[in-house]
VOMI-578362 format. One line per 4 residues: number of its first residue (from 1); for each residue x, y, z of N, C-alpha, C. Coordinates in nm, 3 decimals, padded with zeros to 5 digits. Layout:
BEGIN
NUM) X,Y,Z,X,Y,Z,X,Y,Z; ...
This chain:
BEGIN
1) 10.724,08.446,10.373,10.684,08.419,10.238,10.715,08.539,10.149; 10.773,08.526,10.020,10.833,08.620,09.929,10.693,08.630,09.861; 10.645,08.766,09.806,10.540,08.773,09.717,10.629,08.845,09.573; 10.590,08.846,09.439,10.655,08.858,09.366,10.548,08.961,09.274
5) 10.410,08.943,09.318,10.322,09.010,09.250,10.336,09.204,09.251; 10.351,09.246,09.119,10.412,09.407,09.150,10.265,09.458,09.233; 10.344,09.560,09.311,10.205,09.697,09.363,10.249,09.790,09.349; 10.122,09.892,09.307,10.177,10.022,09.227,10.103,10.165,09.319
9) 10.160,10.223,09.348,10.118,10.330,09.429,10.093,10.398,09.295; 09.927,10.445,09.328,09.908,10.544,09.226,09.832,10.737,09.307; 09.902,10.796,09.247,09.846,10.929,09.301,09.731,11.028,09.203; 09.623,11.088,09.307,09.537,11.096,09.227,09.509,11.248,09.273
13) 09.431,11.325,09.259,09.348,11.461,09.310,09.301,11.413,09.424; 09.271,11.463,09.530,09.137,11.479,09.554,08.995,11.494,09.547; 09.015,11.627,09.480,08.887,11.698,09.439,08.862,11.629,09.332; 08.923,11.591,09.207,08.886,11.553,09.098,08.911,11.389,09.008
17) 08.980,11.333,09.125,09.040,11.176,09.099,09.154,11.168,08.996; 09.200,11.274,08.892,09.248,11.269,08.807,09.423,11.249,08.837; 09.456,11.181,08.730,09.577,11.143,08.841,09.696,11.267,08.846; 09.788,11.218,08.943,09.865,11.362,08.983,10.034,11.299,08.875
21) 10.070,11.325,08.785,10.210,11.310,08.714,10.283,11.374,08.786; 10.416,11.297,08.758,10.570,11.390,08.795,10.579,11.423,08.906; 10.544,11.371,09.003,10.583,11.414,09.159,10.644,11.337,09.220; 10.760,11.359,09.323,10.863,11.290,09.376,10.791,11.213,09.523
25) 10.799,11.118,09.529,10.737,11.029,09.648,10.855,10.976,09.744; 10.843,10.953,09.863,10.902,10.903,09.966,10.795,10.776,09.985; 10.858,10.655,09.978,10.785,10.550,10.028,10.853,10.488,10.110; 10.809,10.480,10.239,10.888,10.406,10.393,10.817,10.307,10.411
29) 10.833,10.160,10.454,10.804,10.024,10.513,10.864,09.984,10.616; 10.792,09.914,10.639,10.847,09.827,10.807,10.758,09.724,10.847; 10.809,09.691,10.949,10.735,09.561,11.056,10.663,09.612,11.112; 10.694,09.699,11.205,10.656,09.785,11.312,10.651,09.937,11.344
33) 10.555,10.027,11.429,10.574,10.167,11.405,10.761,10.208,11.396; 10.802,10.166,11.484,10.965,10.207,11.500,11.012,10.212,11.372; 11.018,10.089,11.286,11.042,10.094,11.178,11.028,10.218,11.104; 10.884,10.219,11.102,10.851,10.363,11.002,10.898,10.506,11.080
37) 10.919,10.516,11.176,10.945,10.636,11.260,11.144,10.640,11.210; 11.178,10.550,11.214,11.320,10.580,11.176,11.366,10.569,11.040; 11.237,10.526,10.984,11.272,10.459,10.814,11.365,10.414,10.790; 11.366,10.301,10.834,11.429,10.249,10.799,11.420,10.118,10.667
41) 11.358,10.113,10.614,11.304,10.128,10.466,11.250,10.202,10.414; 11.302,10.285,10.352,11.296,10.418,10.246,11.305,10.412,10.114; 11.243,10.430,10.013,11.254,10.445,09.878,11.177,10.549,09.827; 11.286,10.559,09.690,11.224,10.748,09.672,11.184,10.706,09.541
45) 11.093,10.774,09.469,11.027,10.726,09.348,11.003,10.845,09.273; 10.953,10.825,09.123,10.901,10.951,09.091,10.795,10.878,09.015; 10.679,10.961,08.990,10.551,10.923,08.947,10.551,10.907,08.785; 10.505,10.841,08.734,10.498,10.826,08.581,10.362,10.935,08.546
49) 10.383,10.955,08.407,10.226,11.046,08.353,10.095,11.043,08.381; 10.094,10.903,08.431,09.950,10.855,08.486,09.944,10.881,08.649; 10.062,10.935,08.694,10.023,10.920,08.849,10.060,10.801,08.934; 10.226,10.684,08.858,10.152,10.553,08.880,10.317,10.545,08.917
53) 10.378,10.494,09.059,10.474,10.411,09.049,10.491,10.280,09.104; 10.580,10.200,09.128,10.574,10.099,09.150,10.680,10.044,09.278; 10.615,09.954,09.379,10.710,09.976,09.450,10.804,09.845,09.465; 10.930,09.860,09.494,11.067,09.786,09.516,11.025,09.612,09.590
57) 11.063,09.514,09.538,11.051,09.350,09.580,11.052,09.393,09.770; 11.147,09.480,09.808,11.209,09.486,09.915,11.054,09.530,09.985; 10.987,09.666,09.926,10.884,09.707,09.983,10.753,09.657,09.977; 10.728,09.580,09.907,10.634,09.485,09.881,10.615,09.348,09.975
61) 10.740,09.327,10.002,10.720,09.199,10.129,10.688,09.247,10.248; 10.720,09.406,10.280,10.724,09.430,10.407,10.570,09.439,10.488; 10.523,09.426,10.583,10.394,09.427,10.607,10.326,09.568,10.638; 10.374,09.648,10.647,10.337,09.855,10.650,10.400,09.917,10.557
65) 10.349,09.988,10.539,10.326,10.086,10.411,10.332,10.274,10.446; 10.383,10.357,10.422,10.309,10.481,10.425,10.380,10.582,10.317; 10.348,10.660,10.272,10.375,10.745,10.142,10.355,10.858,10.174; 10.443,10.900,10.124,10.462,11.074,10.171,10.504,11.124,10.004
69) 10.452,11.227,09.991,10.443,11.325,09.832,10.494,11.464,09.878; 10.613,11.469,09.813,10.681,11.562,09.843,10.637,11.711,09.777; 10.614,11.852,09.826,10.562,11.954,09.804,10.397,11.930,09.767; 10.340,11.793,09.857,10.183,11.810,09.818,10.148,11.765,09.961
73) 09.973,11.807,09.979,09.973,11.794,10.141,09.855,11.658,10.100; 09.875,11.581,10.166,09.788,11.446,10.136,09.669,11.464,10.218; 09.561,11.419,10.158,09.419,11.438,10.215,09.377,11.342,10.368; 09.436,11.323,10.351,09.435,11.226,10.500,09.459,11.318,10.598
77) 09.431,11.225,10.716,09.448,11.272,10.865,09.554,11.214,10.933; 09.630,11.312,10.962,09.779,11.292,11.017,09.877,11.196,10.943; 09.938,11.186,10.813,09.982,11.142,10.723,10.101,11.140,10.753; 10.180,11.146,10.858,10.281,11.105,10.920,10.282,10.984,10.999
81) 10.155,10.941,11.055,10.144,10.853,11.125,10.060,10.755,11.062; 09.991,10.753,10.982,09.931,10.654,10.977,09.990,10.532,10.867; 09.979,10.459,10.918,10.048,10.319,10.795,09.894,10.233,10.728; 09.962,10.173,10.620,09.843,10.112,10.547,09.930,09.949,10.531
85) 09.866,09.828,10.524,09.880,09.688,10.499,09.924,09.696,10.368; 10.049,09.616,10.354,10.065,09.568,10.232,09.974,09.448,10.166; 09.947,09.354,10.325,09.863,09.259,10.213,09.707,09.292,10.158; 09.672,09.397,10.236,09.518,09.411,10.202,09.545,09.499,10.042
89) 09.678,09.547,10.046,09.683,09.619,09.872,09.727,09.500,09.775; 09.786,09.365,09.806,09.791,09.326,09.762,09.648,09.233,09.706; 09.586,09.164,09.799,09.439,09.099,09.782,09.338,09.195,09.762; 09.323,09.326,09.840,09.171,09.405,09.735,09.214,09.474,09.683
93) 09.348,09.588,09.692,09.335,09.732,09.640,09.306,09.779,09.766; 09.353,09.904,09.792,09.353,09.989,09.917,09.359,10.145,09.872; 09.287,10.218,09.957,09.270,10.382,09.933,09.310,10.432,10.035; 09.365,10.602,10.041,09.367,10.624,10.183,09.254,10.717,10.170
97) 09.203,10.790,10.297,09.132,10.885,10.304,09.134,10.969,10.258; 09.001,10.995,10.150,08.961,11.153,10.116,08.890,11.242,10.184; 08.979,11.337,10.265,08.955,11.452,10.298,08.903,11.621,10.219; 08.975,11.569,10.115,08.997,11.666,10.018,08.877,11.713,09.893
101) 08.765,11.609,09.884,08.680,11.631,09.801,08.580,11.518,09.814; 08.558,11.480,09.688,08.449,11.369,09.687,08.478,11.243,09.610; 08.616,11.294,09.531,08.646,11.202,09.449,08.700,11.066,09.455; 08.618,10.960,09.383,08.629,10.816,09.472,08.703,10.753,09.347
105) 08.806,10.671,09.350,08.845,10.550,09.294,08.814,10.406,09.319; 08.772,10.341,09.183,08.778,10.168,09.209,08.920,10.121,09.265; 08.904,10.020,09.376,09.027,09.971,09.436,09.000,09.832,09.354; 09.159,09.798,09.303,09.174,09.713,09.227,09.320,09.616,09.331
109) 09.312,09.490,09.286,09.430,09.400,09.359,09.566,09.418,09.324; 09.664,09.493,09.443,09.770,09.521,09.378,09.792,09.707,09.366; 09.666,09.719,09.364,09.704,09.856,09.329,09.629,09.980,09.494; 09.733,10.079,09.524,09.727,10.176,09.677,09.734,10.315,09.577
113) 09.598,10.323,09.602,09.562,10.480,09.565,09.571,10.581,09.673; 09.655,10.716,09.692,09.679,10.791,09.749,09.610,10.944,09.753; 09.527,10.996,09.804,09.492,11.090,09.759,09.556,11.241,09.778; 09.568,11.344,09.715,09.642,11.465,09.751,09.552,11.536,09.691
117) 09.543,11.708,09.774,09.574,11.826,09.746,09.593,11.870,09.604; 09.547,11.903,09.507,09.610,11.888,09.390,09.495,11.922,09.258; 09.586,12.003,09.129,09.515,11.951,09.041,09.527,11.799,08.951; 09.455,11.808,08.882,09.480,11.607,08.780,09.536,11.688,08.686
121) 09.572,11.589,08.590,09.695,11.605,08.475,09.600,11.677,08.378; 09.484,11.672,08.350,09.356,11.747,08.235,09.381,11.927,08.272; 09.380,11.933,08.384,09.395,12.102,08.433,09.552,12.173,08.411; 09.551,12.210,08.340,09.692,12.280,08.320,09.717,12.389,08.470
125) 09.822,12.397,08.512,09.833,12.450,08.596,09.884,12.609,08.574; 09.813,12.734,08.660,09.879,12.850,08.580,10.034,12.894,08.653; 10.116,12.947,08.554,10.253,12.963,08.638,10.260,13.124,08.751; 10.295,13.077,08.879,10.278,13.147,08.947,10.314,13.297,08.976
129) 10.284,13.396,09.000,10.292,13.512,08.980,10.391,13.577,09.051; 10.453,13.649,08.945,10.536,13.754,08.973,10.583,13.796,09.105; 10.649,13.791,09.162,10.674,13.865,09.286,10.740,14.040,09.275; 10.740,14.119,09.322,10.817,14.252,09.319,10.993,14.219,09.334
133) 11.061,14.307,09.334,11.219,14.271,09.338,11.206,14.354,09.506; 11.263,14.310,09.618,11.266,14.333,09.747,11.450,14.308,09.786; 11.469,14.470,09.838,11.667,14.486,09.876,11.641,14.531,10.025; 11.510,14.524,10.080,11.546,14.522,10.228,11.555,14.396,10.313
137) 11.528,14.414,10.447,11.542,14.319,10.513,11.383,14.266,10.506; 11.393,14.124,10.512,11.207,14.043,10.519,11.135,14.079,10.661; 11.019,14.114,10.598,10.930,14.127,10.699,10.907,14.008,10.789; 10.862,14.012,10.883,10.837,13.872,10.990,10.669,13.840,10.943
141) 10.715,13.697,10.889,10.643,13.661,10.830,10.504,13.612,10.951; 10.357,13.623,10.898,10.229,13.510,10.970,10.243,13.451,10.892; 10.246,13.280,10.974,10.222,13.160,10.856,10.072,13.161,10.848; 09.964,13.284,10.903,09.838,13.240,10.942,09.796,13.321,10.834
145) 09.859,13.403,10.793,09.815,13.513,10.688,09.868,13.514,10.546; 09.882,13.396,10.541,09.947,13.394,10.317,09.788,13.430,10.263; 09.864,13.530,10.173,09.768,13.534,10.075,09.652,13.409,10.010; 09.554,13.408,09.969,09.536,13.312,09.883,09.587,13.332,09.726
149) 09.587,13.244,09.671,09.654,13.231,09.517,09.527,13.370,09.432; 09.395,13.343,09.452,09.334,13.450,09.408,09.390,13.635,09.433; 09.413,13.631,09.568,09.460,13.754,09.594,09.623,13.750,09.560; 09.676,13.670,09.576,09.854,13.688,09.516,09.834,13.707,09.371
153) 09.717,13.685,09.257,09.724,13.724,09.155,09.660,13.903,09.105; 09.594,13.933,09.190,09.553,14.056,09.243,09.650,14.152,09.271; 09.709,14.069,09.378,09.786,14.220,09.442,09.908,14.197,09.291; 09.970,14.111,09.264,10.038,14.121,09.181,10.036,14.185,09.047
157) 09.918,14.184,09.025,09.872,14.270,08.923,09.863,14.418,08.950; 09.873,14.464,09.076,09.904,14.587,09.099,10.004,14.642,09.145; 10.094,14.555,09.159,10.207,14.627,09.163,10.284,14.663,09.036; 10.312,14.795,08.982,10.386,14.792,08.860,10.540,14.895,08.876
161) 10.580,14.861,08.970,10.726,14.863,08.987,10.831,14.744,09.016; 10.991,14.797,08.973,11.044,14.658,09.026,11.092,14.662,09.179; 11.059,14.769,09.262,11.121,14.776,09.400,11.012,14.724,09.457; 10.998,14.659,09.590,10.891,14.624,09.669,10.829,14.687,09.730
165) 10.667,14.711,09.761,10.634,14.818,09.830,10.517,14.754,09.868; 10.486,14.844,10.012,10.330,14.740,10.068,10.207,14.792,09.939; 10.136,14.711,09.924,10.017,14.732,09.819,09.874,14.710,09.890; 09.794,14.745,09.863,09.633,14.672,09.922,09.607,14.580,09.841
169) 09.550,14.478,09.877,09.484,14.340,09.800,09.345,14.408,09.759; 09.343,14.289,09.670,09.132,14.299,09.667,09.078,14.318,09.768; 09.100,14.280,09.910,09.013,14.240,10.015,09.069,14.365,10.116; 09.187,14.432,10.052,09.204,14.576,10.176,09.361,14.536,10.282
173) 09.404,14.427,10.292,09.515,14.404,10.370,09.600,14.462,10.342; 09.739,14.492,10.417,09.843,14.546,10.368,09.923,14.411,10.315; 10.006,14.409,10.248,10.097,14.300,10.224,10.253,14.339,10.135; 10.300,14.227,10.160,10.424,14.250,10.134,10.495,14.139,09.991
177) 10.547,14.177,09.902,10.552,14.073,09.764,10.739,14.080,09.831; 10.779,13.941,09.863,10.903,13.898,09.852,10.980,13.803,09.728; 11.083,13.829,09.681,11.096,13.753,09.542,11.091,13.605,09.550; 11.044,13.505,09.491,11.076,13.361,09.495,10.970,13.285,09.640
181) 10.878,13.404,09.715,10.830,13.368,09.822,10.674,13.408,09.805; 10.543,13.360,09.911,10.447,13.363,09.897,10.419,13.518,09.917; 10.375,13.554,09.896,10.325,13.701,09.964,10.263,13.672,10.103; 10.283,13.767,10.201,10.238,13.726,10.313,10.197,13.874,10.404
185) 10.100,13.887,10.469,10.081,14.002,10.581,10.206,14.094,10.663; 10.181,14.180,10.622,10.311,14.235,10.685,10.224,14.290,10.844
């Protein structure tokens, strides 16, 4: 049976429900896990101002669902694997799991609310800080030790040269400012 009725993947905060604009989505469908493991229905989308796109006749008939948001980490649990029903988004509205905060949406018919990591479109986001200019070789990075955004605005604020040099954070670590990269523990 062909359904013709649109469904709109909409992306929201977590923490704050507010919706997430302008972010590039991967949406994969299928019959079966295999399906989604090889994607072999794939469509790439980009989000409208509200957080809201819409998905393809093709992806709408299919009976699994899963959405992936590219450079955002989705509040769910294991978001590689898990698939959602097309028809239950089509007859109630469907959510995935909030991990991420408290923030709840009305599920409406037709419409798959996604939750992410994230600020909402009301919070201006601040542009990220400065890195030092670095002409040696990169330190070996811990993925266990990035700065947080509080301390990358810290240490950045103390560094006032353009060569790279280890600095102390607020909190006393040594660290290292690479250009275009997170700051990370040396």
């Amino acid at each position: 049976m062909i359904h013709n009725d649109p469904i709109t993947v909409r992306i929201v905060g977590g923490k704050d429900g507010q919706p997430l604009g302008r972010l590039h989505l991967v949406l994969i469908g299928g019959y079966d896990r295999s399906d989604m493991r090889e994607q072999l229905f794939r469509q790439e989308a980009l989000s409208d101002a509200h957080g809201q796109a819409r998905l393809s006749n093709q992806l709408a008939n299919l009976p699994w669902l899963q959405v992936w948001v590219e450079k955002k980490t989705l509040c769910q649990r294991n978001p590689r694997i898990a698939s959602f029903s097309v028809e239950l988004m089509r007859r109630d509205g469907l959510s995935t799991p909030n991990r991420c905060g408290t923030a709840a949406v009305e599920e409406r018919p037709g419409v798959f609310t996604v939750f992410v990591k994230g600020k909402g479109a009301v919070a201006a986001e601040a542009p990220p800080a400065k890195a030092a200019h670095f002409t040696g070789a990169p330190a070996k990075v811990d993925p266990g030790a990035a700065a947080s955004p509080d301390a990358a605005t810290a240490t950045a604020s103390c560094t006032n040269s353009k060569n790279a040099r280890r600095v102390r954070s607020a909190c006393g670590r040594k660290i290292l400012a690479l250009p275009g990269l997170a700051l990370y523990r040396r």
